[in-house]
TORVEXTI-746447 format. One line per 2 residues: number of its first residue (from 0); their letters; for each residue x, y, z of C-alpha. Coordinates in steps of 0.2 Angstrom, whole numbers, plus 5000, padded with zeros to 4 digits. Each point is the difference from the previous one (the first is absolute). Layout:
BEGIN
NUM> A> X:Y:Z; ...
END
This chain:
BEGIN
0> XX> 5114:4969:4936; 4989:5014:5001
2> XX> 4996:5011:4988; 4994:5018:5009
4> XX> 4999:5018:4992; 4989:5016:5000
6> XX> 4981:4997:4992; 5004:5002:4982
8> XX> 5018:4998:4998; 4998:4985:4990
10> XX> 5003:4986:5015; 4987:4988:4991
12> XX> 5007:5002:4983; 5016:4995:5007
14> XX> 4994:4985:5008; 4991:4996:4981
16> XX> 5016:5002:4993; 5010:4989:5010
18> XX> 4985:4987:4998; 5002:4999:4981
20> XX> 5019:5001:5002; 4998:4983:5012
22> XX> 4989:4993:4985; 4984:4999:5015
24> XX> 4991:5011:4986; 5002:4999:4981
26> XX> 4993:5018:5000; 5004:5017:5012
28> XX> 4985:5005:5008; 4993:5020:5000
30> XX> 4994:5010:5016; 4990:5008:4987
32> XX> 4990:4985:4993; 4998:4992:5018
34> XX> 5008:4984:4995; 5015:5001:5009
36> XX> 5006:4980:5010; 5000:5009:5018
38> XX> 4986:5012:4999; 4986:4986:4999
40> XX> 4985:5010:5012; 4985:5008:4988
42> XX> 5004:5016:5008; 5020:5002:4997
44> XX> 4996:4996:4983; 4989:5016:5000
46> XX> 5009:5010:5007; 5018:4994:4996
48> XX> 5006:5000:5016; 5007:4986:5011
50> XX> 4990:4996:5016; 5005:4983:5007
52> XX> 5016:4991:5000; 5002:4986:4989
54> XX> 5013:4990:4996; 5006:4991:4986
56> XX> 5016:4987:5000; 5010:4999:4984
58> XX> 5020:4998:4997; 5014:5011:4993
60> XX> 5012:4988:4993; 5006:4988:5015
62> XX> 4993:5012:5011; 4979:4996:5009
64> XX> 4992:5016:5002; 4983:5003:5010
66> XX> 4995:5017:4997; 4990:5010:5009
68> XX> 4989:5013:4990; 4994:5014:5015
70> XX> 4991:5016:4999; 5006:5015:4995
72> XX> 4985:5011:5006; 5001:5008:5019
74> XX> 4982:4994:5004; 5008:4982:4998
76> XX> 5015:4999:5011; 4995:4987:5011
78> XX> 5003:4987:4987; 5018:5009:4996
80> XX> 5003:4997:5018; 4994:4980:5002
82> XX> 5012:4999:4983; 5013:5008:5007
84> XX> 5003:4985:5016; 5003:4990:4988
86> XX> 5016:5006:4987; 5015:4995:4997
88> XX> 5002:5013:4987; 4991:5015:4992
90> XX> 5001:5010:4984; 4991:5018:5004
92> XX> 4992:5009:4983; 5003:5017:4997
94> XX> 4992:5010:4984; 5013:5009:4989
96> XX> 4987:5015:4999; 4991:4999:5018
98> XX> 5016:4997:5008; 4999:4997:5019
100> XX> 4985:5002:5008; 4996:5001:5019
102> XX> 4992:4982:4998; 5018:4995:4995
104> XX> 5008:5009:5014; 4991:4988:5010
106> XX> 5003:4984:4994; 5017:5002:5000
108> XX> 5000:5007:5016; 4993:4986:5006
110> XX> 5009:4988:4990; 5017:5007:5007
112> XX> 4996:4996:5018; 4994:4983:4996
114> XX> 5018:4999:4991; 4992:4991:4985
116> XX> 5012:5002:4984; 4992:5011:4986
118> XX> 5004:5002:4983; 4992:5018:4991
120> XX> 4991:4996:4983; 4999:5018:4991
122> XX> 4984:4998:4990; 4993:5009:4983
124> XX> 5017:5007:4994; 4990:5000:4984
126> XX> 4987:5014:5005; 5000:5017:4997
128> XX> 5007:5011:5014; 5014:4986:5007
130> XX> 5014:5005:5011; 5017:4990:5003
132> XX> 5013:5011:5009; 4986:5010:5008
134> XX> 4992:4984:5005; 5013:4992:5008
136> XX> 5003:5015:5009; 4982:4999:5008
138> XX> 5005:4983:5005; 5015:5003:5008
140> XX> 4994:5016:5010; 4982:4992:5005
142> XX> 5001:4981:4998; 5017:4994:5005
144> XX> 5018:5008:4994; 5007:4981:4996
146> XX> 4991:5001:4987; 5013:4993:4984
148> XX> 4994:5003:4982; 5004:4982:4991
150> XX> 4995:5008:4984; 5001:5016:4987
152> XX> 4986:5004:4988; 4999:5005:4983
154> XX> 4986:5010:4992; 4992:5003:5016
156> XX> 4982:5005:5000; 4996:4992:4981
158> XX> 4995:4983:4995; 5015:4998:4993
160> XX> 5009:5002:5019; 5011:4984:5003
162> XX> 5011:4995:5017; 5018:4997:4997
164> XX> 5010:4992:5016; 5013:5007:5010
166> XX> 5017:4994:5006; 5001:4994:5016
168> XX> 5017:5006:5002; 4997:5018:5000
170> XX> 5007:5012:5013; 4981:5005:5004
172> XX> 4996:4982:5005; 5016:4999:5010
174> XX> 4999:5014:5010; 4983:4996:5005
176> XX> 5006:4981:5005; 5013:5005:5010
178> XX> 4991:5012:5011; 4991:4985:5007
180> XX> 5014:4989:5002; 5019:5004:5007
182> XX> 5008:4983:4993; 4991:5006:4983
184> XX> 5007:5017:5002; 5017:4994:5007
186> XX> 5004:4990:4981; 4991:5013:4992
188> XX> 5012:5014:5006; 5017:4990:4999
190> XX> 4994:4994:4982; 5000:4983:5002
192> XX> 4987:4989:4989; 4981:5001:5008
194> XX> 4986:4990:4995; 4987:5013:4996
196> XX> 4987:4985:4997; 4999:4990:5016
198> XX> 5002:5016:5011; 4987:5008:4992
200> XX> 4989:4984:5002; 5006:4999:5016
202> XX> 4996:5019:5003; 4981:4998:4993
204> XX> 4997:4984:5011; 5002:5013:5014
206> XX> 4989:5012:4992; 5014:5012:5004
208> XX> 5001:5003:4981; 4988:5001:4985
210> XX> 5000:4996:4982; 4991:5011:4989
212> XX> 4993:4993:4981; 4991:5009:4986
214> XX> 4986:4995:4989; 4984:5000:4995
216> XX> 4988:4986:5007; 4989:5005:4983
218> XX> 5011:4997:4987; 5012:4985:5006
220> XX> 5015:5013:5001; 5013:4997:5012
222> XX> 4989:4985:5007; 5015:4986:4998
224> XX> 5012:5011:5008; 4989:5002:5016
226> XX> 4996:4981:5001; 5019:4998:4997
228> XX> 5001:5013:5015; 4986:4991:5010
230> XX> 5010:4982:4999; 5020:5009:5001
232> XX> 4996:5010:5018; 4983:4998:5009
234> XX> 5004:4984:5012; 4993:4985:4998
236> XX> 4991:4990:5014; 5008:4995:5015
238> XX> 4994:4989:5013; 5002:4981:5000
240> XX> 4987:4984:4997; 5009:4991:5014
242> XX> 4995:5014:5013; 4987:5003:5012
244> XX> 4984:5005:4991; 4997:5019:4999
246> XX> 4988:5006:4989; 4987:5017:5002
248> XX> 4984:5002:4990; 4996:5017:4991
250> XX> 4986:4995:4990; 4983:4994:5005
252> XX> 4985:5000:4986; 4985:4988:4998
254> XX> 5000:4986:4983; 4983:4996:4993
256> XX> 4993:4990:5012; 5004:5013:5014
258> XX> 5015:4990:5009; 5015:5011:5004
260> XX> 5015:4999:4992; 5015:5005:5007
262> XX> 5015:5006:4991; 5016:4999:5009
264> XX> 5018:5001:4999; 5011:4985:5005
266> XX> 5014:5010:5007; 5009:4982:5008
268> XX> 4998:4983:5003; 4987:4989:4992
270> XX> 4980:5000:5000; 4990:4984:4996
272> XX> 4980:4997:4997; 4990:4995:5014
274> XX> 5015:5002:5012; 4997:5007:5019
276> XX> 5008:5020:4999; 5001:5012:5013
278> XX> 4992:5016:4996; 5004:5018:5007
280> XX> 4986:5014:4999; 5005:5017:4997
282> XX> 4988:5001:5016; 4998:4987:5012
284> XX> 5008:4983:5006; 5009:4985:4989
286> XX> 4988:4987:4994; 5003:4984:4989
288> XX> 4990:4998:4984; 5005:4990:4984
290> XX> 4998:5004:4983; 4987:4988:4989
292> XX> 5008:5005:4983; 5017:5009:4992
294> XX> 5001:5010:4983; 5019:5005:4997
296> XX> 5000:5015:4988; 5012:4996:4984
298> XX> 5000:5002:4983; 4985:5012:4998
300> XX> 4988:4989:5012; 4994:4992:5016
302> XX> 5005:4982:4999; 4998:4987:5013
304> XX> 5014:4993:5011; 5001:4990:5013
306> XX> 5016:5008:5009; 5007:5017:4997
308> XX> 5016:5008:5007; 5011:5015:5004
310> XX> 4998:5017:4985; 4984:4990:4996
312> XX> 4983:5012:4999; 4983:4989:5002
314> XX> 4984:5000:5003; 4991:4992:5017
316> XX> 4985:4991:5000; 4989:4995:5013
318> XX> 5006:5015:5013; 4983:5005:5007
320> XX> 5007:5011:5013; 5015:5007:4989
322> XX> 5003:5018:5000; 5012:5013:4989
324> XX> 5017:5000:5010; 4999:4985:5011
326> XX> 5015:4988:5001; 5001:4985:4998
328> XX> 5016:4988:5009; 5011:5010:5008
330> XX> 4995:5017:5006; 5010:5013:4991
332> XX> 5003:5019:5007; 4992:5010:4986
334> XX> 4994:5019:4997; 4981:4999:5004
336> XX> 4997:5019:4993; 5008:5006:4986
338> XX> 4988:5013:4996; 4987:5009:5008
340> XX> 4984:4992:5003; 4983:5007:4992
342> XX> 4996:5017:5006; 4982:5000:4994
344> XX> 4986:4991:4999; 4982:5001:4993
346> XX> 4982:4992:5003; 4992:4987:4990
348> XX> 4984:4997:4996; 4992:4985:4991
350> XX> 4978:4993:4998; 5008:4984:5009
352> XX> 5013:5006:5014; 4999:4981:5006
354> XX> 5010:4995:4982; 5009:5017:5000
356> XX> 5009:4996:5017; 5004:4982:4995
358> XX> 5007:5007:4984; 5010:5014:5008
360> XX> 5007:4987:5012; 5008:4990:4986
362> XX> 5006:5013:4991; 5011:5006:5017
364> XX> 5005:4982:4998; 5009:5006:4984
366> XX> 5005:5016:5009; 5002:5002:5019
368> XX> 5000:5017:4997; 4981:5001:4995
370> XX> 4995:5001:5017; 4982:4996:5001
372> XX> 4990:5009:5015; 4980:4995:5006
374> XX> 4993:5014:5009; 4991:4998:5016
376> XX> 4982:5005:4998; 5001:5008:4983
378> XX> 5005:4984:4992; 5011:5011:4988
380> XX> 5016:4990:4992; 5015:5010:4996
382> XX> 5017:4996:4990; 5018:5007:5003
384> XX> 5008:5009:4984; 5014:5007:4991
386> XX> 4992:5012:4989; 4985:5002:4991
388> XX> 5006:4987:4983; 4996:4987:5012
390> XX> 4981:5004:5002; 4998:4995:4983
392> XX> 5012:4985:5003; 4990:4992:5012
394> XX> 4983:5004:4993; 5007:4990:4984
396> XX> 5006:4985:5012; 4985:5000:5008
398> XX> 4989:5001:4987; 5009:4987:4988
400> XX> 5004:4989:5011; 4985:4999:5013
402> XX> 4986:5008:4990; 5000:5016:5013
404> XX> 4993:5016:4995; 5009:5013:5014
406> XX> 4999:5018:5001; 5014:5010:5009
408> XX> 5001:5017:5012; 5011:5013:5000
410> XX> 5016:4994:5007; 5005:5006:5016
412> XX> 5016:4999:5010; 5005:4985:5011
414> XX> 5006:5009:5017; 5011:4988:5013
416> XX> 5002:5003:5018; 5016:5002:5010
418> XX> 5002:4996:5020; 5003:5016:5011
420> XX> 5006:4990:5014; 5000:4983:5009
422> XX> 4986:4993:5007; 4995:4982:5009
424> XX> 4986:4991:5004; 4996:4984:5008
426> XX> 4984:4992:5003; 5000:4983:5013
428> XX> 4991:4985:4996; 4988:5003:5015
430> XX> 4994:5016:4990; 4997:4994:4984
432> XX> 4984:4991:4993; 5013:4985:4992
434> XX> 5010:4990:5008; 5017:5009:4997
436> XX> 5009:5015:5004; 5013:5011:4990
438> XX> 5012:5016:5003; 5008:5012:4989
440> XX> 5009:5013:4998; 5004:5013:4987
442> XX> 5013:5011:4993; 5006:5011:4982
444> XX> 5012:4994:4989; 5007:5007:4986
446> XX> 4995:4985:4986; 4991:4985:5003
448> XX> 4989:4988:5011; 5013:4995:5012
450> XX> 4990:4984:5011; 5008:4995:5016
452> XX> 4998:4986:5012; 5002:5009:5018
454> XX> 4993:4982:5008; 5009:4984:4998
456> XX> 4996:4991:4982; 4995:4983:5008
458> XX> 4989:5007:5013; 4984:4999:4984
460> XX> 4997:4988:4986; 5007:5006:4983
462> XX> 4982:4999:4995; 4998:5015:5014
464> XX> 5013:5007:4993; 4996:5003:4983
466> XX> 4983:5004:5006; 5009:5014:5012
468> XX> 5010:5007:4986; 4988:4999:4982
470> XX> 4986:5009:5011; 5015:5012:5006
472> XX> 5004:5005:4979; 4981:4998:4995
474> XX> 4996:5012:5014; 5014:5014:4997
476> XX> 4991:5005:4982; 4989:5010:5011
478> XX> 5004:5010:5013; 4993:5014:5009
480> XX> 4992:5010:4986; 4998:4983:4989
482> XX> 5017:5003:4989; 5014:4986:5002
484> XX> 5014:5001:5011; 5015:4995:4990
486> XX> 5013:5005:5011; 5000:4995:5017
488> XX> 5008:4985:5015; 4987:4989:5008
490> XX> 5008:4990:5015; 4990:4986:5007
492> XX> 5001:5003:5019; 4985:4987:5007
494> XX> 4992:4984:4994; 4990:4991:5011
496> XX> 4987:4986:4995; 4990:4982:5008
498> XX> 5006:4982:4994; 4986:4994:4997
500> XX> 4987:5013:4995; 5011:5014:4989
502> XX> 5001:4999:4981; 5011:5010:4986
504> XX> 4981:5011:4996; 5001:5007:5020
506> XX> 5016:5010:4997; 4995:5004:4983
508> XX> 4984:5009:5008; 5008:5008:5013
510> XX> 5018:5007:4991; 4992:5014:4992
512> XX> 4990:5004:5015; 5015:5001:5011
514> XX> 5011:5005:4985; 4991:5015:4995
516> XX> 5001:5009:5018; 5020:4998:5002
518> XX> 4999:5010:4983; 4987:5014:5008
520> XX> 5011:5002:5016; 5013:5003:4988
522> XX> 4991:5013:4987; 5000:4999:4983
524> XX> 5003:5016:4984; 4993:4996:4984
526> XX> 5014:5004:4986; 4993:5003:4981
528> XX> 5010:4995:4986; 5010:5012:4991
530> XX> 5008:5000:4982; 5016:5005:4992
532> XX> 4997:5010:4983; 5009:5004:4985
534> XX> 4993:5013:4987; 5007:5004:4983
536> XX> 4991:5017:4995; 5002:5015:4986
538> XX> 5009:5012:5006; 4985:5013:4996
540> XX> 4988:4990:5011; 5012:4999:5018
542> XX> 4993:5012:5011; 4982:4993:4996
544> XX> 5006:4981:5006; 5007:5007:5016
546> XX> 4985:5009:5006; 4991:4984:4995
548> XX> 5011:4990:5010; 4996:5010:5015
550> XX> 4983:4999:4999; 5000:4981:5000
552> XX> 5010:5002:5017; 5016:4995:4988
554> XX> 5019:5006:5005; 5014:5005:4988
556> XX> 5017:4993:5005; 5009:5005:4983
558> XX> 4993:5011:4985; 5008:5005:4983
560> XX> 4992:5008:4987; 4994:4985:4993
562> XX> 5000:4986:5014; 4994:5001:5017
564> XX> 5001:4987:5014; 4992:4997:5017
566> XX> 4988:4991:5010; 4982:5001:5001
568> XX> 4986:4989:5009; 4993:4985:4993
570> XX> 4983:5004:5004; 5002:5014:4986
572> XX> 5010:4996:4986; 4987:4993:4991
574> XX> 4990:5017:4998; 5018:5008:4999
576> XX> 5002:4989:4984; 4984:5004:4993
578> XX> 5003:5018:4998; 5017:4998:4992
580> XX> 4996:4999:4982; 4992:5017:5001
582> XX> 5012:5008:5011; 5016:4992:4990
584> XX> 4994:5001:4982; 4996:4984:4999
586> XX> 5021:4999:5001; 5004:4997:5017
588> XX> 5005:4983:5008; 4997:4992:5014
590> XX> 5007:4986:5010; 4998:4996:5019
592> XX> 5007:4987:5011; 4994:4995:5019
594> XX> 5013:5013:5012; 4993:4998:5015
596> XX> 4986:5002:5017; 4997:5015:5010
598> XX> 4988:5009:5014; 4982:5002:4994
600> XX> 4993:5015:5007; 4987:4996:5012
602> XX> 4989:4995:5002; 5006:4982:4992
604> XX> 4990:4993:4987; 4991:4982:5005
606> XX> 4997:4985:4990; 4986:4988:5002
608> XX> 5004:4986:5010; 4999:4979:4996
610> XX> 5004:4993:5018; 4984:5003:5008
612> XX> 5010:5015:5011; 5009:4992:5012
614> XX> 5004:5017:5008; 4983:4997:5006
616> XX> 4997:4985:5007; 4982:4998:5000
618> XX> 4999:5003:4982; 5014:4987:4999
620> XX> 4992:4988:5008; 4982:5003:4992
622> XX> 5013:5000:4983; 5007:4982:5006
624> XX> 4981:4993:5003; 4993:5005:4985
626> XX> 5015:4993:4990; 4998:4983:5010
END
């Protein structure tokens, strides 16, 4: 189960709450006093703010739970997502004075298309300035309209504000129930007996309906009625010990003596210790590994097991090549992108760059979406991020953890490349200085790294293979003008090598060389990132915002006299921010989400390259001999 919500709405207060509730802790945790179970990073007890995903395993009655605390803040939403892969069930926070924010507009967008079953846990129904009928409203018109209240409240907005359940059999309910099924409505209509309790368990197990509770995650009020709700409609685990192993990591962190451990969820079958397993990369070809060491998560702790099974989460040891999202078993079809990638990305600098890189490295470990980068010449590293919390994130990490004192730049917008066209190239064996040859030939495609074998698979080695197709991915995250190529088909039309002198290192020299100019025949337009916005302002300050937006190259797409919308590029939202609390009063709110790439005007900005250039193959090859 996870447990995801706006920063602030009181997700980690929850999650304390059900802990004391379980008996895991004999006292509830505060935010405030940074000694919450979940949040156990210097920095979220700081700031009070969730970073990574942690989990915790405790029971509810007759029911095992493992619990998955995520962040609520935007900068962090890559660990939502590795969370997210792995649900049966989630219960999505909402503040009774906040209400719905455009944070939550997105995880339960995104929740929705996965079809994971969500209950809504209306926090802080004790504070000042909470809504009820106004809120659920909100819900129903933003969030999803199969929203069903299971609760009334009294005294609303006082500490004295308390939860008092609703019948299930209530015309509301069974209007709303029969919409969504015709034998439901068929009974329904005719007047015949109905059972409002497995249809509507059967209804929230297809995330085609959701139950709404009340509370206050502070207080303890209405906290057995949610858990109640939590064990009565979320589904419980399916998938059965008997069955072929399928299991898929989403957590990857470092224990004291800097092995990896692996968190995973056992979606089927059985996994023993130092068993043979098949592993599937997000990227790249199967390969067998077996783990040293198991940790089953129950009770509150890590505790070693031998064997684990099916609805089991645990933790791998021993893994050296294991990375967020790989499978292992049986491949299964999942959504690789839930959200957008990083759209920015800043310079680091550190005395020894040596230790910075290495640290760097192992923290991408944690979080694939830090993409490190070394630049040619310059030597300069750079990291992929969010927003700008995370500068102060990773200097903590880094600085706790490996002793590294960094500085940052300003952040800068990550561009991508798009194809114009198709393009092919092939270079013979007779013309290159190893002993193989290689073809390819390029085309756009609207999502994705689409990989296809044009020659026939037995013609190479798998070790040829692999090298073929790794050197392929490594070398689309730079194209013409250095940015990544995210989007594009690369069919393998020619292979050609000698049985006794060729070795996997010859094709991985000469892919990128032969690679690169299918991609130059075929052109390339560099795309900047652009953002969706969302401003609440005073009604006084309006026309002040909209010249504002204008000036930061923004568009208005719907204005009000107190909210505007539109898009405006990444590359200036932060100094579009920055003005705001002038502009707005220190009033006005601001909330963005990734919406999209477009054109940059030309010419098209460049980034520093870190293949050696293989656009130009001398400098390639001087590259290649230098690195030997």
């Amino acid at each position: 189960m996870g447990i995801v919500a706006h920063v602030d709405a009181g997700k980690t207060s929850l999650t304390e709450r059900l802990l004391y509730a379980a008996g895991v802790v004999d006292r509830v945790g505060r935010v405030d006093d940074g000694n919450t179970r979940t949040d156990s990073m210097d920095l979220e007890r700081r700031r009070g703010i969730t970073i990574r995903s942690a989990v915790v395993s405790f029971r509810l009655g007759d029911l095992p739970v493992n619990l998955i605390d995520t962040p609520g803040h935007s900068d962090f939403i890559a660990e939502v997502e590795r969370a997210l892969s792995v649900l049966d069930g989630a219960v999505l926070v909402i503040s009774a004075v906040e209400g719905v924010q455009p944070q939550t507009r997105l995880l339960m967008r995104t929740l929705d298309r996965l079809r994971i079953p969500v209950l809504l846990f209306v926090n802080k129904i004790d504070r000042v300035g909470a809504r009820y009928d106004e809120l659920l409203a909100d819900i129903r018109r933003l969030l999803t309209p199969a929203a069903v209240p299971m609760e009334s409240v009294d005294d609303l907005g006082t500490r004295a504000a308390a939860v008092d359940l609703l019948a299930l059999q209530r015309p509301e309910l069974g209007e709303l129930l029969a919409e969504r099924n015709d034998a439901f409505l068929e009974s329904y209509l005719e007047g015949n007996a109905v059972d409002y309790t497995a249809e509507l368990k059967a209804q929230v197990a297809k995330a085609a309906v959701h139950p709404v509770y009340f509370g206050s995650a502070m207080t303890g009020v209405g906290i057995p009625e949610v858990i109640e709700g939590i064990r009565t409609w979320l589904p419980r685990a399916s998938g059965a010990p008997d069955g072929e192993l399928r299991a898929r990591v989403f957590k990857v962190e470092r224990g004291a003596a800097g092995q990896k451990l692996a968190s995973a969820r056992i979606v089927s079958g059985t996994l023993a210790a130092r068993t043979p397993v098949p592993v599937h990369p997000v990227d790249g070809p199967e390969y067998q590994t077996r783990p040293s060491g198991i940790e089953v998560y129950r009770d509150g702790s890590r505790q070693p097991a031998e064997r684990v099974e099916a609805g089991q989460i645990v933790a791998l040891r021993g893994l050296k090549s294991i990375q967020i999202g790989d499978q292992l078993g049986v491949r299964t079809a999942y959504s690789q992108r839930l959200f957008a990638p990083p759209t920015l990305e800043t310079v680091v600098s550190a005395r020894d760059r040596m230790r910075l890189f290495q640290a760097l490295t192992q923290l991408a470990e944690q979080d694939p979406l830090i993409r490190v980068r070394k630049a040619d010449g310059t030597g300069d590293i750079t990291v992929s991020l969010y927003g700008e919390v995370q500068k102060e994130v990773i200097a903590s990490l880094l600085e706790s953890e490996y002793g590294v004192e960094v500085t940052f730049s300003e952040t800068t917008p990550i561009h991508v490349e798009r194809l114009n066209g198709t393009g092919a190239a092939t270079r013979e064996m007779s013309e290159s200085l190893w002993t193989s040859g290689v073809g390819f030939r390029v085309s756009p495609v609207a999502e994705g790294i689409e990989y296809v074998l044009e020659v026939e698979l037995g013609a190479l080695t798998r070790a040829f293979h692999t090298a073929i197709e790794e050197t392929v991915r490594q070398t689309l995250q730079q194209g013409l003008s250095g940015w990544e190529i995210p989007n594009i088909r690369v069919e393998l039309t020619h292979t050609e090598f000698d049985n006794a002198t060729s070795v996997a290192s010859d094709f991985r020299r000469l892919v990128p060389l032969v690679l690169m100019q299918a991609i130059a025949e075929a052109g390339t337009t560099v795309l900047e990132p652009v953002n969706h916005f969302e401003l609440e302002v005073p009604a006084d300050t309006v026309s002040r915002i909209l010249a504002h937006v204008a000036e930061h190259r923004g568009v208005v797409t719907q204005a009000t006299q107190t909210h505007i919308e539109g898009t405006i590029p990444a590359a200036t939202t932060h100094a579009f921010e920055s003005y705001l609390p002038t502009l707005g009063r220190g009033e006005a709110l601001l909330t963005t989400t990734f919406h999209n790439y477009t054109p940059v005007a030309p010419p098209p900005p460049t980034r520093p390259r870190t293949d050696g250039n293989p656009l130009n193959e001398k400098q390639y090859l001087l590259h290649l001999n230098q690195s030997l």
